[in-house]
C-alpha positions, -999 to 999 in steps of 0.1 A, spaced: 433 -138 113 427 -144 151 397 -122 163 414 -98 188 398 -106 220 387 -76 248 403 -60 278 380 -84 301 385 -117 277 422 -115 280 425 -104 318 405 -136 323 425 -157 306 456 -140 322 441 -148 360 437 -183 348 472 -191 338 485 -173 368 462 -200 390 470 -224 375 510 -218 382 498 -207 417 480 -240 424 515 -260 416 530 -243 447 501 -255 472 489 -285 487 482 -309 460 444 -312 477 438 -271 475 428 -279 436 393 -294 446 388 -260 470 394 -237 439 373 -258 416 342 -254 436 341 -218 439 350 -213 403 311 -207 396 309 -181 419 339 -164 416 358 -147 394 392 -156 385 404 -122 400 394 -134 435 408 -174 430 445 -159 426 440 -136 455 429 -165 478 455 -190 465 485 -163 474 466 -157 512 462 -197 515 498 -199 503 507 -176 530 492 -201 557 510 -229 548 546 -210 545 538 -198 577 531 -234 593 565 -248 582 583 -215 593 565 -213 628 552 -246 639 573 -273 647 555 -301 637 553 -287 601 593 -274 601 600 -300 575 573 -305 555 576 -291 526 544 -277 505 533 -306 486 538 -329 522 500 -313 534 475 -335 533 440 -323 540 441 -344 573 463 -321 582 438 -289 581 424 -309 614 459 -310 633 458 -269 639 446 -257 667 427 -222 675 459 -210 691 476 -219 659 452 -195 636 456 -170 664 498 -171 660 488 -167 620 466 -133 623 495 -118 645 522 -129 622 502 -116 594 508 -81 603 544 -84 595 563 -111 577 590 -117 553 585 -141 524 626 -146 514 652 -134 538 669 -104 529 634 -94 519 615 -65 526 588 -71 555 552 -73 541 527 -59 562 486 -61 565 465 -33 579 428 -43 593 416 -49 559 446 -70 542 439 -95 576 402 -93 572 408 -107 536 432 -136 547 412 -146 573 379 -149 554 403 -167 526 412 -192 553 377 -196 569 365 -205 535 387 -224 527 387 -243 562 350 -246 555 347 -262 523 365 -291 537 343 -291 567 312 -289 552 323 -316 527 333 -336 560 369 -341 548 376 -324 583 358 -332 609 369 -296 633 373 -267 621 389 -242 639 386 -207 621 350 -206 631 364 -204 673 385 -177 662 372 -139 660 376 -128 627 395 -91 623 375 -60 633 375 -30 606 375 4 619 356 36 606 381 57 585 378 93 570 364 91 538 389 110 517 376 126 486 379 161 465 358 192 472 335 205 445 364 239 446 394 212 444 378 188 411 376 227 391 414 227 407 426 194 395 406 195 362 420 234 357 456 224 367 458 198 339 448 221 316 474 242 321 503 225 338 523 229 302 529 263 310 553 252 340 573 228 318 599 228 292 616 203 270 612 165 271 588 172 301 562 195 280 568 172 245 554 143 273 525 167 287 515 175 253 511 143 242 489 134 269 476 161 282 441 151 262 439 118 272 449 125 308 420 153 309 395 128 296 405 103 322 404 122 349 368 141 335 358 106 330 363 90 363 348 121 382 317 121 360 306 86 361 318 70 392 335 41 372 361 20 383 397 25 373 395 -15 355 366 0 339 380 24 327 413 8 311 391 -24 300 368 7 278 369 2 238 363 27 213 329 11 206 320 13 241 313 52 237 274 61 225 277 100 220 241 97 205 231 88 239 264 98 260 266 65 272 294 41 278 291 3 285 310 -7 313 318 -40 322 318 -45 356 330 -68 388 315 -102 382 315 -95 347 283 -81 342 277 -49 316 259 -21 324 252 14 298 262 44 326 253 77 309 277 112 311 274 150 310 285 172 281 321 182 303 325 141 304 318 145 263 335 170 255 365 155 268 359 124 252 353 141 219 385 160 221 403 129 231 394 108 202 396 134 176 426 151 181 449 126 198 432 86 193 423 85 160 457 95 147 474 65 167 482 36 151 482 8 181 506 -21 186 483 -54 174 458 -66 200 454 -32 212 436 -15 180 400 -9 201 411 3 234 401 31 243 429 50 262 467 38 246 503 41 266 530 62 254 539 30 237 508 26 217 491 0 241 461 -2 263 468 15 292 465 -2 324 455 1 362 486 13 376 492 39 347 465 55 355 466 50 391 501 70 389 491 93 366 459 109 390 484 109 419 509 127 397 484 152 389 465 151 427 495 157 444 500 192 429 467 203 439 459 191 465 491 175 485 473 167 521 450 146 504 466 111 489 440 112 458 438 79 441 411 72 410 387 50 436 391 88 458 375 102 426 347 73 427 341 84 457 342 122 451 315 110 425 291 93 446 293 119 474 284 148 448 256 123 431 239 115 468 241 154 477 224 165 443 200 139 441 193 121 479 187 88 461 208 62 473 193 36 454 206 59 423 236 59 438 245 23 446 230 13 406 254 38 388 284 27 411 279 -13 411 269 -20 447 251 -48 445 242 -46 483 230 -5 491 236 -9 528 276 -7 513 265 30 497 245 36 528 277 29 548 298 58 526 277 82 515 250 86 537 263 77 570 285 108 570 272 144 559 303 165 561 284 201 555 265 194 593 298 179 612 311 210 603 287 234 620 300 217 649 335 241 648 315 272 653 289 255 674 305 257 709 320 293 717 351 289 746 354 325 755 324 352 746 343 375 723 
């Protein structure tokens, strides 16, 4: 019998079949760029850099004349040398809209999804370079992206009791197939939720959890984090109670589909649930309670960190239990910004003596 294989195991394996089908649709050359960084990154990050690469050499056939019929297996890495810093300059602005297929909807990049295609092109621009397969390269005479300051966005100590309170009771609002489908999952959805806001985790932790990832001799779970690294991160008694009532009332009485018979949290239909499952099911919930707020499970990371920081001032503390591995990152978002003085400003200034 084949040894059923983890959350992480299999989403590896996944990432490298999907690369591999990725790489047969670039530049035959692009394989020796994705081998090399293969030791020092994970296969998460290769299939995100082969789909922003791919976008760079779609948009040289569809733009530039020299390239209008080549088609993608034509590219030679000679050709990396032929683009000039105008050309990379045409590629940022078309980044912020373009279509892939006509008739297509347009896909669009904010500061952040151009950041990340521009540092996959400089990287990959410079691995040729430094190898001397190029001899120019001209991403580096090119400013990359600029990322802007935004409002951190994250729940109020009054709107968690809210959310966690709403769940709770949100059965008494519903009838018929909608409360059969709340009470079902009204445990596990609590223990999610009570999870994520009491230990900071990420929502892929939180999916790729097993039962025997919970200590509740120590309240501890092992998480296995970005990079693929483990870690024990240690909970409260709400976070185990939740747990508790989780896995005694609801988990244990579930028989899973095969290959799913340790995860932790299971689907409707008896499998592990995944990232976007629970990313809709916290907006589903948010929404209700908070509507002005677009509350998504790395918003309740955040809530986390910003209530850890404020009870404890340790940012070190904070940047271990969350991951960082550079603090000047948990510097940057939770103790830049101290929301309880900004808003002494509003009563600060009086406009008319009343």
């Amino acid at each position: 019998m084949a040894q059923t294989k983890t959350y992480h195991e299999q989403t590896q394996i996944d990432q490298t079949l999907r690369l591999r089908d990725l790489l047969k649709t670039l530049p035959p050359f692009a394989k020796d760029f994705f081998r090399a960084i293969e030791p020092r990154s994970s296969a998460r990050t290769r299939v995100n850099y082969a789909y922003d690469i791919r976008v760079f050499f779609h948009f040289l056939m569809e733009v530039n004349p020299i390239y209008a019929h080549y088609s993608i297996d034509r590219f030679t890495v000679q050709d990396l040398e032929r683009v000039e810093p105008v050309d990379i300059e045409e590629y940022m602005e078309y980044l912020k809209v373009y279509t892939r297929d006509s008739g297509e909807e347009p896909i669009t990049n904010g500061e952040r999804g151009l950041k990340r295609k521009m540092s996959a092109l400089r990287s990959f621009y410079n691995y040729y370079y430094i190898r001397q397969a190029i001899s120019r390269n001209p991403t580096l005479l090119v400013d990359m992206p600029k990322l802007h300051d935004k409002a951190i966005i994250r729940l109020d100590a009054d709107e968690v009791a809210m959310l966690l309170d709403f769940v709770e009771a949100a059965g008494e609002q519903l009838s018929g197939q909608a409360l059969h489908y709340y009470e079902k999952t009204k445990n596990r959805d609590l223990a999610i939720l009570t999870l994520l806001l009491g230990t900071g985790i990420r929502v892929s932790e939180c999916v790729g959890l097993d039962l025997n990832d919970i200590d509740f001799k120590n309240n501890g779970i092992t998480v296995t984090r970005k990079g693929g690294s483990q870690m024990v991160l240690y909970f409260g008694d709400e976070v185990a109670s939740a747990l508790l009532c989780y896995i005694e009332a609801d988990r244990k009485k579930i028989d899973p589909l095969p290959g799913h018979e340790n995860a932790l949290f299971l689907s409707i239909q008896k499998r592990r649930m995944g990232v976007q499952a629970v990313e809709n099911m916290v907006k589903k919930y948010a929404r209700q309670v908070t509507p002005n707020k677009k509350i998504t499970p790395h918003k309740l990371r955040s809530t986390y960190g910003t209530s850890l920081y404020k009870e404890t001032g340790d940012i070190y503390l904070v940047a271990d239990v969350l991951g960082h591995k550079d603090v000047n990152t948990t510097k940057k978002h939770y103790a830049a910004i101290d929301e309880d003085r900004r808003r002494l400003a509003a009563s600060a200034v009086k406009l008319r003596e009343s």
